[in-house]
C-alpha positions as CSV (number, residue, x, y, z in Angstrom):
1,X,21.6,-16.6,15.6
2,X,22.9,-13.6,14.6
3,X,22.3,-14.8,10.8
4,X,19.0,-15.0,11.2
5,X,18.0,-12.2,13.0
6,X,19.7,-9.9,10.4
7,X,18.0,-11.7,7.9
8,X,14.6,-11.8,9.7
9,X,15.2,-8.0,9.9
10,X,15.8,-7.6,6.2
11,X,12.4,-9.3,5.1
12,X,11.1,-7.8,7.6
13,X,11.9,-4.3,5.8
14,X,12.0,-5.2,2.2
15,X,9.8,-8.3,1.9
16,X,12.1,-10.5,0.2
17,X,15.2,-12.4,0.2
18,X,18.5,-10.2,-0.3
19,X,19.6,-9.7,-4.4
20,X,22.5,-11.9,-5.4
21,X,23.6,-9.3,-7.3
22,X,24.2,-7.3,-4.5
23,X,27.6,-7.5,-2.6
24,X,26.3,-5.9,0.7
25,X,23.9,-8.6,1.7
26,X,25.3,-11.6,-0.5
27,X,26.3,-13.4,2.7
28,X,22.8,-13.2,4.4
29,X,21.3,-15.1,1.4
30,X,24.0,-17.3,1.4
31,X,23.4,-18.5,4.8
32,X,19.7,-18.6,3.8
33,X,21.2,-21.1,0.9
34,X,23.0,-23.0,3.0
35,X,20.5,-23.6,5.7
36,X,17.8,-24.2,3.4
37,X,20.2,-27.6,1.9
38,X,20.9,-28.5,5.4
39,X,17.0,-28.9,6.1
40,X,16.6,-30.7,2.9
41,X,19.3,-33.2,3.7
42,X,17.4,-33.7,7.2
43,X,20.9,-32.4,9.2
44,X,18.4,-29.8,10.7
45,X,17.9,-29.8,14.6
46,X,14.0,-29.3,15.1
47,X,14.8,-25.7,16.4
48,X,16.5,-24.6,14.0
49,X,14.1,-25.9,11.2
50,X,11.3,-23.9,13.3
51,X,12.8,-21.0,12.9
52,X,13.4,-21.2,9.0
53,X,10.3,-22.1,8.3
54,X,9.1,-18.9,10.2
55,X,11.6,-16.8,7.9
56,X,10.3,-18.3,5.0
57,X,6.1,-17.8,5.9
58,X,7.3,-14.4,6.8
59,X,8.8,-13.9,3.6
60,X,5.5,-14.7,1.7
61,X,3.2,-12.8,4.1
62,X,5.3,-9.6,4.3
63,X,5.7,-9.7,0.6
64,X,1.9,-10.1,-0.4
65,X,1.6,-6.9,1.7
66,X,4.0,-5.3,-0.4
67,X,1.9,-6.2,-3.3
68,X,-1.4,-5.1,-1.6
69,X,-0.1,-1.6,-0.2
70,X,3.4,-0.5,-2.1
71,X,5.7,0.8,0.2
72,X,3.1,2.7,2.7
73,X,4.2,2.1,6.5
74,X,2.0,0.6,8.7
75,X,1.0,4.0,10.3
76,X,-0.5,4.4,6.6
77,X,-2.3,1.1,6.9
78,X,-4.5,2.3,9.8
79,X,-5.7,5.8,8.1
């Protein structure tokens, strides 16, 4: 679980998956890979799968804000 909620954190902050090209946060997106095969291959407990699924609609929303408003913070949102 630890994966995840360092992942969860990073989307949560950047609205994206980490860069490849990046060494500090390759293995983050790795596990992201290797999770993402797992489901495919159906060897993904219904848990689990719940919670990647939520990563991944938390991807697309938190990026389409980042589209919409840039890199304001939320407090900016609200003014």
């Amino acid at each position: 679980m630890e994966h995840y909620s360092l992942l969860k954190k990073y989307v949560s902050e950047h609205g994206h998956l980490p860069d490849k090209k990046k060494v500090e946060n390759r293995g983050l997106l790795n596990w992201w890979k290797y999770n993402k095969k797992r489901a495919k291959q159906g060897l993904m407990p219904p848990d689990r799968l719940a919670l990647l699924k939520t990563l991944s609609d938390m991807r697309l929303t938190v990026s389409k804000e980042h589209d919409l408003f840039g890199d304001m913070s939320s407090s900016q949102h609200e003014k």
